[in-house]
N, C-alpha and C positions, 0 to 999 in steps of 0.2 A: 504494500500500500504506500501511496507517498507520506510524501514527511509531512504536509498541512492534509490532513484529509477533508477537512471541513472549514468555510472561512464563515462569518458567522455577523451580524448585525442587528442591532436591537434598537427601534427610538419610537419614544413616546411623543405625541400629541393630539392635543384636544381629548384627551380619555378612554384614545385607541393606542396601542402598540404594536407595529409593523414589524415583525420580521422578515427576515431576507438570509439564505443561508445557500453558499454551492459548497456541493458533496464532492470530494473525488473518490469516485468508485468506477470502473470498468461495466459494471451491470452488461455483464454479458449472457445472452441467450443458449450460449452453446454449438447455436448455428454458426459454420465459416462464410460467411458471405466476403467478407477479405482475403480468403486462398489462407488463411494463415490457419496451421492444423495445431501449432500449440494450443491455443485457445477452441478449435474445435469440440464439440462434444463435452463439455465441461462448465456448465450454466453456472453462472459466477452474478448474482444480484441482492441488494438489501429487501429483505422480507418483513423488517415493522421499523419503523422508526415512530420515535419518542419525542415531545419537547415537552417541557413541565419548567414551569413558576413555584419557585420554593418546590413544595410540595405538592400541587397542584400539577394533574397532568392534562395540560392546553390543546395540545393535537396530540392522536395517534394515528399512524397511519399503516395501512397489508402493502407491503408494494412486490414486486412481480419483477419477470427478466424485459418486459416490455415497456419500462421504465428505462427513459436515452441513459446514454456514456454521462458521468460527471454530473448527474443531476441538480438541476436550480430548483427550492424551494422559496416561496414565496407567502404570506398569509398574516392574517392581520387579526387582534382582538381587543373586545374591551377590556378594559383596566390596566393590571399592571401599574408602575411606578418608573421613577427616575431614578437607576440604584437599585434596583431588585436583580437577581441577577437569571437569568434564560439558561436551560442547560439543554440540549440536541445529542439525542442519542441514538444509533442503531444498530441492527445485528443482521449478518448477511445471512443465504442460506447454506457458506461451511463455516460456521460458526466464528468469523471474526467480527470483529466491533469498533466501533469509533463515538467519541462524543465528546463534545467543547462546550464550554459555559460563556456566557460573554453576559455581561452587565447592562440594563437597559438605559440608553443613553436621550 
């Protein structure tokens, strides 16, 4: 996996907070549609990702191999603060993980 897997942005206004987060994941299908057989036959994609406020958990989401390369998340809700801090987490389906915190700004 790369060394940033996740870059991550949080900002509050008017009593909505905006997230915005890209994923670096491969999310591969399995199919070689680029000739390439390393990645052949070997479906490589994230299967639930996480975000949660404190305790509070804000999205969850099933995601699939039909989800693109490097995925952009996007989504927005009420409340939150300035200073609370956003944590983004996931888990593929061969069992690796990635999650970053970032503070709501």
């Amino acid at each position: 996996m790369p060394d940033k897997p996740i870059q991550i942005r949080a900002k509050h206004t008017l009593g909505v907070t905006t997230v915005r987060a890209l994923i670096a994941h491969p999310m591969s299908d399995g199919r070689s549609n680029s000739g390439n057989k390393e990645t052949a036959g070997t479906p490589h994609y994230i299967q639930e990702l996480t975000c949660r406020l404190g305790e509070e958990t804000i999205l969850s989401a099933l995601w699939g191999s039909d989800i693109a390369k490097d995925p952009f998340l996007g989504f927005t809700f009420k409340g939150g603060a300035k200073g609370e801090t956003i944590r983004l987490s996931w888990v593929d389906n061969r069992g690796e993980r990635g999650s970053i915190e970032t503070v709501i700004a």
